[in-house]
N, CA, C and O atoms as CSV, one atom per row, in Angstrom:
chain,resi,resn,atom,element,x,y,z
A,1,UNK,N,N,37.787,-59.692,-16.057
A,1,UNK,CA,C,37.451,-59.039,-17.311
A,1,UNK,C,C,37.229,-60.106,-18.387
A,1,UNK,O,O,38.195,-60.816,-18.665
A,2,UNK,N,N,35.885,-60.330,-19.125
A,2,UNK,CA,C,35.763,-60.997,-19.576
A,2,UNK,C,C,36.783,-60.776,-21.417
A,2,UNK,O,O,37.111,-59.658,-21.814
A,3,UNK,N,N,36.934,-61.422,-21.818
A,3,UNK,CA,C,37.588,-61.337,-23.224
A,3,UNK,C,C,36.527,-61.555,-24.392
A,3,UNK,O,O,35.449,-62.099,-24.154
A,4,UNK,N,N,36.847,-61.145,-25.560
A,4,UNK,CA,C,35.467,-60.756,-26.662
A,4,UNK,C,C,35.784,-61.989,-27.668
A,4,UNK,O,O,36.725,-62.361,-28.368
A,5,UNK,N,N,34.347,-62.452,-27.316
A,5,UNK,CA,C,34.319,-63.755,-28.137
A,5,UNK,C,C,34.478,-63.425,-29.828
A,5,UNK,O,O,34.293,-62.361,-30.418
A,6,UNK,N,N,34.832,-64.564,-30.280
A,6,UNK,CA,C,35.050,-64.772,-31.451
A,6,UNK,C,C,33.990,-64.468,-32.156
A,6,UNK,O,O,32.884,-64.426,-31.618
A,7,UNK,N,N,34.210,-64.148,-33.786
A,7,UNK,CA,C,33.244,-64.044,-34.412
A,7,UNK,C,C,32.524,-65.199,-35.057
A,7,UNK,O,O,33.285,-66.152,-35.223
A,8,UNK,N,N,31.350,-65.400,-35.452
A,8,UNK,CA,C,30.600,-66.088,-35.362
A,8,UNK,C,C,31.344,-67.543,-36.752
A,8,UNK,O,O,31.326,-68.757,-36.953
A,9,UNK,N,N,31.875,-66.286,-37.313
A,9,UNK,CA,C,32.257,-67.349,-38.674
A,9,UNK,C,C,33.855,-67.702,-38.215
A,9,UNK,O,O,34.440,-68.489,-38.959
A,10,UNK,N,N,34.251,-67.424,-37.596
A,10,UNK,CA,C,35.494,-67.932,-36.910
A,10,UNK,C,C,35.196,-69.431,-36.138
A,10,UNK,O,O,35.682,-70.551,-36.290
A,11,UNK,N,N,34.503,-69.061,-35.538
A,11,UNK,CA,C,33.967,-70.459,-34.511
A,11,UNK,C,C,32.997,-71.353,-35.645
A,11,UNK,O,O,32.483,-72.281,-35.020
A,12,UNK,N,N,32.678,-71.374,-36.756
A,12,UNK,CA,C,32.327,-72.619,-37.319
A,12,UNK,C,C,33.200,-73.300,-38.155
A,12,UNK,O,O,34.023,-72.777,-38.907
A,13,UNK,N,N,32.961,-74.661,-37.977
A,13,UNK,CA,C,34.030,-75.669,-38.718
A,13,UNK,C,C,33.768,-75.751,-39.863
A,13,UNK,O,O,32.570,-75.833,-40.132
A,14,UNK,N,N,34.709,-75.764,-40.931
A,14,UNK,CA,C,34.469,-76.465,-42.449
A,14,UNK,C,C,33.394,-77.342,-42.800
A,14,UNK,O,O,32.973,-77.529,-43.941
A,15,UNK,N,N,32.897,-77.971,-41.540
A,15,UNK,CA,C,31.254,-79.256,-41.921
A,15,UNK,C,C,30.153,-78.393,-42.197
A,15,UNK,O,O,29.193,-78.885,-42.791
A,16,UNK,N,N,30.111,-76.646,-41.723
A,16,UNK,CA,C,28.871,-76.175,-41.657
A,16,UNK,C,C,28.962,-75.859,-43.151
A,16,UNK,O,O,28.039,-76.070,-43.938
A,17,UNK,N,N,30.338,-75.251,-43.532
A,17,UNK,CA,C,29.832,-74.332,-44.750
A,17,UNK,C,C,29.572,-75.351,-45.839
A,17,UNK,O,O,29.220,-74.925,-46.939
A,18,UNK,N,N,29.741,-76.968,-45.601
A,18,UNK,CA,C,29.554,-77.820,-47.184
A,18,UNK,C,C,28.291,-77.755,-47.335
A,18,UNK,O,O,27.687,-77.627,-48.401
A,19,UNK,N,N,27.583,-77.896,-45.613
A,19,UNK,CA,C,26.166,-77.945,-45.978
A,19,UNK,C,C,25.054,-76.958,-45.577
A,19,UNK,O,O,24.176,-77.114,-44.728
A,20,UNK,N,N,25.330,-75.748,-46.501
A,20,UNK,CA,C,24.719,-74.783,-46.492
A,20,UNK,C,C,23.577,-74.979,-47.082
A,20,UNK,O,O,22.698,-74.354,-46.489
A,21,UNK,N,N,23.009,-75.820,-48.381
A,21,UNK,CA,C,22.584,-75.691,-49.572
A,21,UNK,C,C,21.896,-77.426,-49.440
A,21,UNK,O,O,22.008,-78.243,-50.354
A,22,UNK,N,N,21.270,-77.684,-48.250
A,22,UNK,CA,C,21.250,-79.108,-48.133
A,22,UNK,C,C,20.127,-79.917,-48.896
A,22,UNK,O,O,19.856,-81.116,-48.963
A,23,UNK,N,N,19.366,-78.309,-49.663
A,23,UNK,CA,C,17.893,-79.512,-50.972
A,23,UNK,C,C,18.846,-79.690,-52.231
A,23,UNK,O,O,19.021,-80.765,-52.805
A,24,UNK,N,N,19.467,-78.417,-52.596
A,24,UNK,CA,C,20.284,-78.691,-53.916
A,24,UNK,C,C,21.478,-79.925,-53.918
A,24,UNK,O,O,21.699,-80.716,-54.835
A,25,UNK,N,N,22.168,-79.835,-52.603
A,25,UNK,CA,C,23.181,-81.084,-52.711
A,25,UNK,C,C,22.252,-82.330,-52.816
A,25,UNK,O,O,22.595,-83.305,-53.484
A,26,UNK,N,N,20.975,-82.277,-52.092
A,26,UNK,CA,C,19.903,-83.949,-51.997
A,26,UNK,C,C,19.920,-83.557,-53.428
A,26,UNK,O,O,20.865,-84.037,-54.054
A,27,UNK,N,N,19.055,-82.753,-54.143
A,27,UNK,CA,C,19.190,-83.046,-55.663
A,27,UNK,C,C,20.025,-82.950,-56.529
A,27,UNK,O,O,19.518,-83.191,-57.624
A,28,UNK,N,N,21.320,-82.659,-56.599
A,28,UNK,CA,C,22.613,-83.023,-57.263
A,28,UNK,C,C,23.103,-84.132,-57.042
A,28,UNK,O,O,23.601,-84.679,-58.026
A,29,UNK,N,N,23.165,-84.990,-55.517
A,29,UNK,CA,C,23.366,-86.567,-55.448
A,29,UNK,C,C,22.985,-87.622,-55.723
A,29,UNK,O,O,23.623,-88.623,-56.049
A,30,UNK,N,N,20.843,-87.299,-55.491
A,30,UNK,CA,C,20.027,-88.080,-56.074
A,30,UNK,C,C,19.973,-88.064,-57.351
A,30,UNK,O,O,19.471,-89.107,-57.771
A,31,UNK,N,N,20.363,-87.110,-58.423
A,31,UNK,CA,C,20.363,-86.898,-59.697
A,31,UNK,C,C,18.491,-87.090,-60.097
A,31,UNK,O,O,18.050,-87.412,-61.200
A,32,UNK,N,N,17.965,-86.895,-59.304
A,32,UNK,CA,C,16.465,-86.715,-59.753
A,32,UNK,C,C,15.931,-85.362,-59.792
A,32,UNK,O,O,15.547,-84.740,-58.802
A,33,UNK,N,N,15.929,-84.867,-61.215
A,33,UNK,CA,C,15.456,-83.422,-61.508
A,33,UNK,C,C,13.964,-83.680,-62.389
A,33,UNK,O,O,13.692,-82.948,-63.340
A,34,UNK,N,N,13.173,-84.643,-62.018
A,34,UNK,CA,C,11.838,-84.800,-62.894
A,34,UNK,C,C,10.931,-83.915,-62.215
A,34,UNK,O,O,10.217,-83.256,-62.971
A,35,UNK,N,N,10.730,-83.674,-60.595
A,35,UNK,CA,C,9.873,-83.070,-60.317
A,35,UNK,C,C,10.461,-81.532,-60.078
A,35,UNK,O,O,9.583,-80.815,-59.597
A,36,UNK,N,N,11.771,-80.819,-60.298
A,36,UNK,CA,C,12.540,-79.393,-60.369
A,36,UNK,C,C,11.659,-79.066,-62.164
A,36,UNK,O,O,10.822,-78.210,-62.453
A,37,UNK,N,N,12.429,-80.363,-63.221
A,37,UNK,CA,C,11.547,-79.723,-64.573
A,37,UNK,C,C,10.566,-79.519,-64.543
A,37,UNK,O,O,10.127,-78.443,-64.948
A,38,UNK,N,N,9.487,-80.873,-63.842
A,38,UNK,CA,C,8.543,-80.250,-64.634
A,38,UNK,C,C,7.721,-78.751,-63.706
A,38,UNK,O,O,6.864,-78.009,-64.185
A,39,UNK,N,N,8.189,-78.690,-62.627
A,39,UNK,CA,C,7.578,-77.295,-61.769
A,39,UNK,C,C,8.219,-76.150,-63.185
A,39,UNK,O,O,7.540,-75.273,-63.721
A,40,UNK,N,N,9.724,-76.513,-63.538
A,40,UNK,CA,C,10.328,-75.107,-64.132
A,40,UNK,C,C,9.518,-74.914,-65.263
A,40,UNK,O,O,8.920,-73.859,-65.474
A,41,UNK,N,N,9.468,-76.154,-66.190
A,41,UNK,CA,C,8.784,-76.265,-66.997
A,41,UNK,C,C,7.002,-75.667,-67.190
A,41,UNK,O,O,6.531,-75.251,-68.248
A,42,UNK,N,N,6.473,-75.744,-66.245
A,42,UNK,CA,C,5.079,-74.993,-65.909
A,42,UNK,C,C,5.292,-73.786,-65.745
A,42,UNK,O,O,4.639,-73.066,-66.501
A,43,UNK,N,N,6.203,-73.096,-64.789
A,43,UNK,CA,C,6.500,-71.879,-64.462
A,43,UNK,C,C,6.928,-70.851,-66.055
A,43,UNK,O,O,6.359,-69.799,-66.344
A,44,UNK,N,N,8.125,-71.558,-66.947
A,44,UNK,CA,C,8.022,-71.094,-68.059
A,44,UNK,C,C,7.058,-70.820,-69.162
A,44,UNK,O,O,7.112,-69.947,-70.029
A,45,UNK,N,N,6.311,-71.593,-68.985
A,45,UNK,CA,C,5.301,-71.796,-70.003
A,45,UNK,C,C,4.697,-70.859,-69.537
A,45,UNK,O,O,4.872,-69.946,-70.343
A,46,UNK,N,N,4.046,-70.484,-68.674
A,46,UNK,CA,C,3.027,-69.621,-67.802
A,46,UNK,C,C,3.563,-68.117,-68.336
A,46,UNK,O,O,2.809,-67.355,-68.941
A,47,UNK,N,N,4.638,-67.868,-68.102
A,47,UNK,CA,C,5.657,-66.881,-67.914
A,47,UNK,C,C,5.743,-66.476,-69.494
A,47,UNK,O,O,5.556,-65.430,-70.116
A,48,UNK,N,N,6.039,-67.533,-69.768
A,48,UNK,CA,C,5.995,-67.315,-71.845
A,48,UNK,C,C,4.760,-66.708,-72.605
A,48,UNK,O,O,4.658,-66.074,-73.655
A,49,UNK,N,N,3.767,-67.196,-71.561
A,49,UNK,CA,C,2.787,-66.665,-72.010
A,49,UNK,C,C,2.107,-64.961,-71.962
A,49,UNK,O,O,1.582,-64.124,-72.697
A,50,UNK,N,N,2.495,-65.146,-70.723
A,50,UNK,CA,C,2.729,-63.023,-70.420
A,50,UNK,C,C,3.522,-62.834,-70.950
A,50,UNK,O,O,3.080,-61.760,-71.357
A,51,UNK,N,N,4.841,-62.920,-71.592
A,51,UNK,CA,C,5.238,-62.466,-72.607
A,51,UNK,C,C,4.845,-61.776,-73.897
A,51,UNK,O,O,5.084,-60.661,-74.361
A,52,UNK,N,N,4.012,-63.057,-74.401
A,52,UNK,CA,C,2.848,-62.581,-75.653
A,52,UNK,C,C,1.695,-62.040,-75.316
A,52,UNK,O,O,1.165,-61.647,-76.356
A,53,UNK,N,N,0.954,-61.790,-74.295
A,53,UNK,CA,C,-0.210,-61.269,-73.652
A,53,UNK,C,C,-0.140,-59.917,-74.051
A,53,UNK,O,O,0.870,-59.213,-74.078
A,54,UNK,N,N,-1.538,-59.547,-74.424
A,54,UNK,CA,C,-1.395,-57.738,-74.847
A,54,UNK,C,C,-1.867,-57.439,-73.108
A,54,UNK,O,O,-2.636,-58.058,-72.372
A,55,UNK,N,N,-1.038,-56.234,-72.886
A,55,UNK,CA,C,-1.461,-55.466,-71.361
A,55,UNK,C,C,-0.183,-54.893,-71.148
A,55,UNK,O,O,0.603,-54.461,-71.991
A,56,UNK,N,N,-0.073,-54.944,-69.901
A,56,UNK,CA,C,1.364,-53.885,-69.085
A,56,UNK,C,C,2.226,-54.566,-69.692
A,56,UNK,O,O,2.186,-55.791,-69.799
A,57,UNK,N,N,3.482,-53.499,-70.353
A,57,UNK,CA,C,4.433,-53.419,-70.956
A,57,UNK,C,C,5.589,-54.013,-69.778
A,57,UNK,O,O,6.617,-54.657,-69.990
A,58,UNK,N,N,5.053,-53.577,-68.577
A,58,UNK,CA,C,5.904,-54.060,-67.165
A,58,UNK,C,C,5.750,-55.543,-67.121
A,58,UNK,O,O,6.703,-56.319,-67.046
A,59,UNK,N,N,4.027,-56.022,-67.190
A,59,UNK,CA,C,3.894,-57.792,-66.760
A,59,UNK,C,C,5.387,-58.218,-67.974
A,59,UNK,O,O,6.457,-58.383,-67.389
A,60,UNK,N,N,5.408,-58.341,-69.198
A,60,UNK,CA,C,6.038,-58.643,-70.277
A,60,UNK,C,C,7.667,-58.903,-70.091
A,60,UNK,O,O,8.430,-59.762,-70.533
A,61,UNK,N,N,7.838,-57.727,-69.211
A,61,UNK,CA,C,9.114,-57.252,-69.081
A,61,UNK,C,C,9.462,-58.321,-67.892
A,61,UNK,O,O,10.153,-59.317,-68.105
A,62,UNK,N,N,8.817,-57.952,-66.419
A,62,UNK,CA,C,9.041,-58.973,-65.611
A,62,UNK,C,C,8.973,-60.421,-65.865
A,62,UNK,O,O,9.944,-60.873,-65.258
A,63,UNK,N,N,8.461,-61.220,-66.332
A,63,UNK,CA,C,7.970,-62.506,-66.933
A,63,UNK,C,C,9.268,-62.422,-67.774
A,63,UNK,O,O,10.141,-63.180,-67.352
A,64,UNK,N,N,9.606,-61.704,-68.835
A,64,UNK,CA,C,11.231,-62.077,-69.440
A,64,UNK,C,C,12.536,-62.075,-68.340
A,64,UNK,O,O,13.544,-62.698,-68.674
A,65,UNK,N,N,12.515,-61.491,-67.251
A,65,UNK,CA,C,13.123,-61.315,-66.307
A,65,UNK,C,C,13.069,-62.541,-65.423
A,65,UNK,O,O,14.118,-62.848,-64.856
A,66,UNK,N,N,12.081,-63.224,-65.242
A,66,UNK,CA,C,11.398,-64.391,-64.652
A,66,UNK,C,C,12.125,-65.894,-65.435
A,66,UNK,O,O,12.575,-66.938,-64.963
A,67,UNK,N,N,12.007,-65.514,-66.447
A,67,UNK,CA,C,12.376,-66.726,-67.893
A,67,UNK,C,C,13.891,-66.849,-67.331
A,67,UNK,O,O,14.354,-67.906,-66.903
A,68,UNK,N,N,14.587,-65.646,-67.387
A,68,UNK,CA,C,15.837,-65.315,-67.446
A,68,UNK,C,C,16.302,-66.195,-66.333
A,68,UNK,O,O,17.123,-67.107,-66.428
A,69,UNK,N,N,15.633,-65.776,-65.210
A,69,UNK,CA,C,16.368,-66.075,-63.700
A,69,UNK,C,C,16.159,-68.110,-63.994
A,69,UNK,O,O,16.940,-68.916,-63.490
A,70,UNK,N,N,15.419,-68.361,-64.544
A,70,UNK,CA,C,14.701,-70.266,-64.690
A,70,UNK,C,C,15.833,-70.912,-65.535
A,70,UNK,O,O,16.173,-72.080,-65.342
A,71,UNK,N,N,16.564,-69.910,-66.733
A,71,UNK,CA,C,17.596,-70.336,-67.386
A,71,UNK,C,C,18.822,-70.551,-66.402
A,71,UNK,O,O,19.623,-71.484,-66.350
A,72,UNK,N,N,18.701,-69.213,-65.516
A,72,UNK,CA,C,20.425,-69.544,-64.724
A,72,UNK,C,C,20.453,-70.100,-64.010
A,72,UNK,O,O,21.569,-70.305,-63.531
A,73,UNK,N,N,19.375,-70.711,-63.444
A,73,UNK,CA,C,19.118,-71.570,-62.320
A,73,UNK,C,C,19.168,-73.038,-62.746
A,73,UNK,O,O,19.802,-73.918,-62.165
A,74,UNK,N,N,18.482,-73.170,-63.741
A,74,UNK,CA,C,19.095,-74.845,-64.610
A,74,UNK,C,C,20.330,-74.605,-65.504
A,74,UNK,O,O,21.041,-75.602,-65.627
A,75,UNK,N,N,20.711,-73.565,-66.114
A,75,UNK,CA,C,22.369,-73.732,-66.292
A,75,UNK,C,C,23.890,-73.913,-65.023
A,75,UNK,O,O,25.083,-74.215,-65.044
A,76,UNK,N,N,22.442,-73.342,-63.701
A,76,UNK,CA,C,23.613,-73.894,-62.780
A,76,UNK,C,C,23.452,-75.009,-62.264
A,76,UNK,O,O,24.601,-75.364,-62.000
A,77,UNK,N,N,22.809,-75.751,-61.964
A,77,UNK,CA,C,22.499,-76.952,-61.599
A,77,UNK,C,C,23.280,-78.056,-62.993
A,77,UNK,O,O,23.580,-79.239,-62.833
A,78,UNK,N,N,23.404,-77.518,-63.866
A,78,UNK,CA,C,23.527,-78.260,-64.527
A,78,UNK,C,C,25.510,-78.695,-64.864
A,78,UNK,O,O,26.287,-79.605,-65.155
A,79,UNK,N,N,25.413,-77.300,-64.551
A,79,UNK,CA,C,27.182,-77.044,-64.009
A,79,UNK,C,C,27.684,-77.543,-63.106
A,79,UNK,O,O,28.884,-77.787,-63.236
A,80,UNK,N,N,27.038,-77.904,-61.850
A,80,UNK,CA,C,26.896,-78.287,-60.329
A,80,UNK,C,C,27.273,-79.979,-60.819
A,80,UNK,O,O,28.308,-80.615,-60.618
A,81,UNK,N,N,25.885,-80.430,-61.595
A,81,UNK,CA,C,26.456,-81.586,-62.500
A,81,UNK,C,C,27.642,-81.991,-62.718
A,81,UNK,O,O,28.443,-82.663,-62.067
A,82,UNK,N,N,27.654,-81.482,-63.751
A,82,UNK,CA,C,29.074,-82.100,-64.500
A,82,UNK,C,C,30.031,-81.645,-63.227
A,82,UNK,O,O,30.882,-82.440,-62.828
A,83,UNK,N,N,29.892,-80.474,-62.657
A,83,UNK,CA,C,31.433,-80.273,-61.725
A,83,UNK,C,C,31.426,-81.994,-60.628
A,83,UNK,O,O,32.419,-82.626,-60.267
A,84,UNK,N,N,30.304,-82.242,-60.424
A,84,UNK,CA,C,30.266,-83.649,-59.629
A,84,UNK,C,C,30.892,-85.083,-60.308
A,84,UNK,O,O,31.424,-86.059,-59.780
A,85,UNK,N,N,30.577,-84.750,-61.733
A,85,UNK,CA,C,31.174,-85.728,-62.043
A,85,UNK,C,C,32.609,-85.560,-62.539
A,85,UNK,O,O,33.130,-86.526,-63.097
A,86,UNK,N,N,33.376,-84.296,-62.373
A,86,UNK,CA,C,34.430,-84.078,-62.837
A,86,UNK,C,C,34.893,-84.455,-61.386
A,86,UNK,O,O,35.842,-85.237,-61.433
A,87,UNK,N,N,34.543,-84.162,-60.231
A,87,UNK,CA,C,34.941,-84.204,-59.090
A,87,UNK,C,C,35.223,-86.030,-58.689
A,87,UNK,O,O,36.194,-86.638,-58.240
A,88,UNK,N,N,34.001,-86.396,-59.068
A,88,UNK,CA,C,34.356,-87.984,-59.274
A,88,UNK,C,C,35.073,-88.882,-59.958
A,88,UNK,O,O,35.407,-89.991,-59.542
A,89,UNK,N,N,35.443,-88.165,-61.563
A,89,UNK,CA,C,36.263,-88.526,-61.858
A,89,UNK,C,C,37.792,-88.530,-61.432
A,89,UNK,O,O,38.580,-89.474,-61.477
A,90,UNK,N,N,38.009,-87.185,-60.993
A,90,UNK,CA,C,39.433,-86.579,-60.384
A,90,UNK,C,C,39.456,-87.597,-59.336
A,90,UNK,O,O,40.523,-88.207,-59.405
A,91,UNK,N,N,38.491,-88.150,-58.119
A,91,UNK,CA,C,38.878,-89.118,-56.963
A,91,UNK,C,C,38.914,-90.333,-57.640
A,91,UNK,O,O,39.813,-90.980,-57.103
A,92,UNK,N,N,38.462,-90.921,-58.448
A,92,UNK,CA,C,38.894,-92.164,-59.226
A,92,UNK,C,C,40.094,-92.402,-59.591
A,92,UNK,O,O,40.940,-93.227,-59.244
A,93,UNK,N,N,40.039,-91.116,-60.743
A,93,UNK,CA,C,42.164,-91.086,-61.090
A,93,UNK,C,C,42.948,-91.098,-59.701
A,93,UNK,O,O,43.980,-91.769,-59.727
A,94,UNK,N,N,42.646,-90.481,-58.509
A,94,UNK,CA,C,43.618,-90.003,-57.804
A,94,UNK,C,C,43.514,-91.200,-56.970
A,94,UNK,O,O,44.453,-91.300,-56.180
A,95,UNK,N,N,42.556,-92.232,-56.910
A,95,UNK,CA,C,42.449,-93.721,-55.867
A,95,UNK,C,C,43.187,-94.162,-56.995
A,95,UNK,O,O,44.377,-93.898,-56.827
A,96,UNK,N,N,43.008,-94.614,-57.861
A,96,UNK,CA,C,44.329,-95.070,-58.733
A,96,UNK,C,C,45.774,-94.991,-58.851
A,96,UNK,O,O,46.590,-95.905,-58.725
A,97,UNK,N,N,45.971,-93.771,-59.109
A,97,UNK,CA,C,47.183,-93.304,-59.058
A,97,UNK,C,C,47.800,-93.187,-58.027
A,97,UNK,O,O,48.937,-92.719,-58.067
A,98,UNK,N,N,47.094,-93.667,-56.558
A,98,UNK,CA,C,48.061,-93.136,-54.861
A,98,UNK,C,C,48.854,-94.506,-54.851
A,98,UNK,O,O,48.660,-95.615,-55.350
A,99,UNK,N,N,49.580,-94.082,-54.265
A,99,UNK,CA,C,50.722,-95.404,-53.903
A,99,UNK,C,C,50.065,-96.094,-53.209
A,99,UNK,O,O,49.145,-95.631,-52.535
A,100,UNK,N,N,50.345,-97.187,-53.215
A,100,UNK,CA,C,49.350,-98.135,-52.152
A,100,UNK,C,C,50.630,-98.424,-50.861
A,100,UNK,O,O,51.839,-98.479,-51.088
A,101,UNK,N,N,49.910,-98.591,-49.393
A,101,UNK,CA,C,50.524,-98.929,-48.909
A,101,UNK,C,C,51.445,-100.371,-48.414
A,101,UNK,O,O,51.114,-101.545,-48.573
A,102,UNK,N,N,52.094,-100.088,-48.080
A,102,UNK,CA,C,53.155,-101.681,-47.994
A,102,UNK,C,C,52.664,-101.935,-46.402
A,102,UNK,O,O,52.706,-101.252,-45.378
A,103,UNK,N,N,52.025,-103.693,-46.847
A,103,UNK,CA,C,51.662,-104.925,-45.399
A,103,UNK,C,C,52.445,-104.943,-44.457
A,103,UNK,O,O,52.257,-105.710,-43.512
């Protein structure tokens, strides 16, 4: 009688779930966001512009909805940020502060 395998998230190790997200961690490590702005940066502008456009009351609406989602997406990245460097700071203090071992 065979026995019922595990579930799928049972059987993966802690290495899979760090790297779920493996373009955003390359661009949170590389700290190169010139080519993320200026795409967001085009996309807003575009988007800003159906905003002011006379026509569907819907294009206007979606396009502010559009704006919206470009803000939380660089307020999180930008959080992601600083949490990296808070994270780096905390392993600095804490290589400092460990007892060192005795020769």
């Amino acid at each position: 009688m065979r026995t019922p395998s595990k579930p799928a998230s049972e059987d993966q190790s802690d290495n899979s779930i760090v790297h779920q997200f493996p373009e955003i961690e390359k661009l949170i490590e590389g700290e190169d966001f010139d080519k993320i702005n200026l795409s967001f940066t085009v996309a807003y502008d575009e988007l800003e512009k159906l905003t002011k456009a006379k026509g569907g009351f819907g294009k206007s609406k979606d396009a502010k909805k559009a704006m919206k989602a470009i803000e939380k997406v660089m307020d999180l990245l930008r959080d992601l940020l600083k949490l990296k460097y808070q994270m780096m700071e905390a392993g600095a203090m804490g290589e400092a502060s460990a007892p060192q071992a005795k020769k």
